[in-house]
C-alpha positions in Angstrom: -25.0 -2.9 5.8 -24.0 -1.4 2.8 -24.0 -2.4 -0.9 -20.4 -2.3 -0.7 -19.8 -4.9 2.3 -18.8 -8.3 1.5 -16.2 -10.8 1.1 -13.2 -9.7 -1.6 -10.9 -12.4 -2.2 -8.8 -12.3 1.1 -10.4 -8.7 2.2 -13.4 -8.6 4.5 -15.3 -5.3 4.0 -18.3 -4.1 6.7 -20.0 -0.7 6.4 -21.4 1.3 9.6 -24.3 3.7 10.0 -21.1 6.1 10.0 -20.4 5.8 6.4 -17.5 4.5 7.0 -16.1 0.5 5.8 -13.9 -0.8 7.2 -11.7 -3.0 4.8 -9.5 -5.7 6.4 -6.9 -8.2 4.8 -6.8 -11.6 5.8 -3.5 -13.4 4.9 -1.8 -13.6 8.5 0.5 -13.1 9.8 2.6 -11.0 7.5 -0.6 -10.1 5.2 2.4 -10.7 1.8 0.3 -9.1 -1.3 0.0 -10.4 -4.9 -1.9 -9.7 -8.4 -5.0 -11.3 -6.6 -5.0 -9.4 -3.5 -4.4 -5.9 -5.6 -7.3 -7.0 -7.9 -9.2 -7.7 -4.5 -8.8 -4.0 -3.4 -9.6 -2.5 -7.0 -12.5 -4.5 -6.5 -13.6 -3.7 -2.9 -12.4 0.1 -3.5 -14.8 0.5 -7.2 -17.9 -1.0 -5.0 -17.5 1.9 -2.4 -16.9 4.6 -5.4 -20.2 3.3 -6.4 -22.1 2.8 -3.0 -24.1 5.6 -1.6 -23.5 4.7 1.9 -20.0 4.7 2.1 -17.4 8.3 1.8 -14.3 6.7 3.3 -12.6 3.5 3.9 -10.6 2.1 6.6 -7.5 -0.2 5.4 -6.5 -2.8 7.8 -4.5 -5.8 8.5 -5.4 -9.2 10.6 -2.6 -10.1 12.3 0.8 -8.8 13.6 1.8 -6.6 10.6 -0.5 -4.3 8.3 1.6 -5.5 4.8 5.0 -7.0 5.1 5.8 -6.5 1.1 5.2 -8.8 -1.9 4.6 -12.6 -2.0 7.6 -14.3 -3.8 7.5 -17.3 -3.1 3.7 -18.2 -3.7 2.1 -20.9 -5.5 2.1 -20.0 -9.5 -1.5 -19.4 -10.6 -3.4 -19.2 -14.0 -2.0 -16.3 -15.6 -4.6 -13.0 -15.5 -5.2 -11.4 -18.3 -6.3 -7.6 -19.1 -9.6 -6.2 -20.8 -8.1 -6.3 -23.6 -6.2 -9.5 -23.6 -2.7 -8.9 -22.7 -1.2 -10.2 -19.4 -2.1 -8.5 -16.6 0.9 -7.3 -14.1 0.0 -6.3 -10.9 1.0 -3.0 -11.5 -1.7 -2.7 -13.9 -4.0 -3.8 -10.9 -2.1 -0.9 -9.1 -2.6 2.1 -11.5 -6.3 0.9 -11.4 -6.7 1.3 -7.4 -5.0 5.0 -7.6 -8.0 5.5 -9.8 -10.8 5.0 -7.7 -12.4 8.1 -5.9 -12.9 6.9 -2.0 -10.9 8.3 0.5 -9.0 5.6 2.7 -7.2 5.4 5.8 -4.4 3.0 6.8 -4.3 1.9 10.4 -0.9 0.4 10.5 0.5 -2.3 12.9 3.8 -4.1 12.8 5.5 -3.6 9.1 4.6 -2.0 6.0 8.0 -3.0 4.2 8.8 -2.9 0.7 5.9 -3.1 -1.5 3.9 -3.1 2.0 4.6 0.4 2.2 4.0 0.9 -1.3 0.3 0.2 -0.1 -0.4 2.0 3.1 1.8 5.4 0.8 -1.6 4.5 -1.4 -3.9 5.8 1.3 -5.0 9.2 1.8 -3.6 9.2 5.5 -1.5 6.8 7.3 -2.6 6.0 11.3 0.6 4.1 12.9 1.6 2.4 16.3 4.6 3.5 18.1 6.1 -0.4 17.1 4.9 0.1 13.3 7.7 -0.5 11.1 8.3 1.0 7.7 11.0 0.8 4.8 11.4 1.1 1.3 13.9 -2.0 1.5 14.1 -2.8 -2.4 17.5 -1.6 -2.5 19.0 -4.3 0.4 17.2 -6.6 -2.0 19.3 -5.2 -5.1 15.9 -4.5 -6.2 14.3 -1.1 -8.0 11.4 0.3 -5.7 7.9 -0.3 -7.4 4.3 -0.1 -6.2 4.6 4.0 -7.4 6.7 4.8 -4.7 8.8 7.0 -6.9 5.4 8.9 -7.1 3.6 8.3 -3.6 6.6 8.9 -1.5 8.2 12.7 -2.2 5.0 14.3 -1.3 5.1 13.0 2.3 8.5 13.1 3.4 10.2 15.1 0.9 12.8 14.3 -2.1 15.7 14.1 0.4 13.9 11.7 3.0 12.6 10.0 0.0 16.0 9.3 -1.6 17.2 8.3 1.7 15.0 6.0 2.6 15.2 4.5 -0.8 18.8 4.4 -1.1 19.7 2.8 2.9 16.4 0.6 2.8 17.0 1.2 6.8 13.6 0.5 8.7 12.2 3.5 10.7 9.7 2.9 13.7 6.6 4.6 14.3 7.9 7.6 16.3 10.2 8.8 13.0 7.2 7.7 10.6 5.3 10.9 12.3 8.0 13.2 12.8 9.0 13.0 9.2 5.0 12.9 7.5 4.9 9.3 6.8 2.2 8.5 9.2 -0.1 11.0 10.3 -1.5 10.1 13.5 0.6 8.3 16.2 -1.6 6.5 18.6 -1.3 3.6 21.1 -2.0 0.0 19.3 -4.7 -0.7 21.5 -6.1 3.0 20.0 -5.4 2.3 16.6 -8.3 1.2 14.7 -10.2 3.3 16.6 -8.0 6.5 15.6 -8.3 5.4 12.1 -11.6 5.2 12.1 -12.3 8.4 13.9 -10.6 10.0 11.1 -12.2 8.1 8.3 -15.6 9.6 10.0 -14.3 13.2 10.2 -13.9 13.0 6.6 -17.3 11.2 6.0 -18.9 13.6 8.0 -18.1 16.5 5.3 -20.2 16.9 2.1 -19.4 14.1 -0.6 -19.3 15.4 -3.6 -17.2 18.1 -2.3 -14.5 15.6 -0.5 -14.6 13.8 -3.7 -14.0 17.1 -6.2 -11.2 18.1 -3.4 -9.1 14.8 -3.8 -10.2 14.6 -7.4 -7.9 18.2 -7.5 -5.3 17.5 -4.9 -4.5 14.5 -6.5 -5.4 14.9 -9.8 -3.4 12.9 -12.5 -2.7 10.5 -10.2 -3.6 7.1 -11.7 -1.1 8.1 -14.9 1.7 9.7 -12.8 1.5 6.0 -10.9 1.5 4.5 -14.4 4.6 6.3 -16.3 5.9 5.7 -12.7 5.2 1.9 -12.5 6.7 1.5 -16.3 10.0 2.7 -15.2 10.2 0.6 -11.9 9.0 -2.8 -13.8 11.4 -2.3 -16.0 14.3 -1.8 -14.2 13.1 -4.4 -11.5 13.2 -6.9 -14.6 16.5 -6.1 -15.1 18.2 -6.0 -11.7 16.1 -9.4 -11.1 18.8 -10.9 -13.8 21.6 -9.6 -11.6 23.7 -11.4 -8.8 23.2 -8.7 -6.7 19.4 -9.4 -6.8 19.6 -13.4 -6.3 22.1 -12.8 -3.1 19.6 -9.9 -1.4 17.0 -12.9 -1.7 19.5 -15.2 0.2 20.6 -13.1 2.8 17.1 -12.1 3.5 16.4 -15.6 3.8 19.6 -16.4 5.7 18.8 -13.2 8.0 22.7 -11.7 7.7 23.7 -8.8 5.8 24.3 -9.2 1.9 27.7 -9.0 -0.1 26.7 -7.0 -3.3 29.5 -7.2 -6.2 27.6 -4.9 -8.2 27.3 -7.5 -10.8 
């Protein structure tokens, strides 16, 4: 067992003899993410950067879906507070995690909706089930994307897809997720942890410091694109959170029936 492996928050971390760990998130069913569950990762992920035994990390869900988006309704906690005292958003907890330097791999069951996808796009590669759901739903909330999607997203599908799926919100099963270079592995979901893994220990099996000095260069800049990035989505989520639009896309979520935006 490795240095790394532990208890993070609501993440359970093991390491193998395969340099490989294996990072799992326990909030059930729908695995909903917050500041303290994006701190947990930064956490979890800085311990493998500095843990000898580990070149690649395995990102999983317990439950039926790997990250169904953000928590909004959860109980208010002590505000957190940055290094150097301001008040710490989560999206300062997310530029943090595209700094660290360990390769991960999403194994992806169920949905990865909204900020959910926001998450698994994070990963190096995505590993999906045929019933995997994903969407970039912010809009049918009459909400800005966030989570660096604005950053994460082009790369893998392209700025067309990207504005698509941005724009509609629609949900796209497993099957499109490969065809269009969302998810890179397709794979049974009996199959998929293992796949995942398999593909975490591919890359674990090459030389470190090289895999390292490769993603270091192929995605170089990445931790301050995802920051200009996450400036402009806060912002404009603060705003369209003061609109009608925004406070009927809750409802009808809630209600399960499609909204009626006024563009107000």
């Amino acid at each position: 067992m490795g240095s790394a492996a532990g208890r993070y928050g609501d993440v359970e971390v093991t390491v193998g003899d395969d340099f490989v760990a294996t990072a799992e998130i326990r909030r059930p069913p729908n695995n909903f993410f917050d500041l303290a569950l994006i701190d947990d990762l930064v956490a979890l992920f800085r311990a493998c950067d500095d843990d000898p035994g580990v070149r690649a990390v395995v990102m999983c869900s317990e439950g039926r879906h790997f990250c169904a988006g953000a928590d909004f309704g959860g109980s208010p906690t002590e505000a957190a507070t940055n290094a150097d005292g301001s008040p710490r958003h989560l999206y300062d907890a997310a530029v943090e995690l595209f700094a660290t330097e360990t390769p991960a791999v999403a194994a992806v069951q169920g949905a990865a909706i909204g900020g959910g996808l926001g998450v698994a796009c994070f990963a190096d590669f995505r590993v999906a089930a045929p019933e995997a759901r994903f969407a970039a739903n912010f809009a049918r909330l009459g909400f800005h994307h966030g989570f660096g999607l604005t950053v994460t997203l082009p790369p893998l599908v392209g700025q067309q897809r990207a504005l698509e799926l941005l724009y509609t919100g629609r949900r796209i099963p497993g099957e499109e997720a490969a065809a269009i270079g969302l998810a890179d592995r397709l794979v049974p979901a009996e199959r998929l942890r293992a796949e995942a893994h398999g593909l975490a220990a591919e890359i674990a099996g090459s030389a470190p410091l090289a895999v390292r000095s490769i993603r270091a260069t192929m995605r170089g800049g990445r931790a301050e694109e995802i920051r200009a990035a996450t400036d402009r989505e806060k912002a404009e989520q603060d705003r369209l959170r003061r609109t009608e639009d925004w406070t009927e896309g809750v409802r009808a979520m809630a209600e399960r029936r499609p909204p009626e935006f006024r563009g107000r």
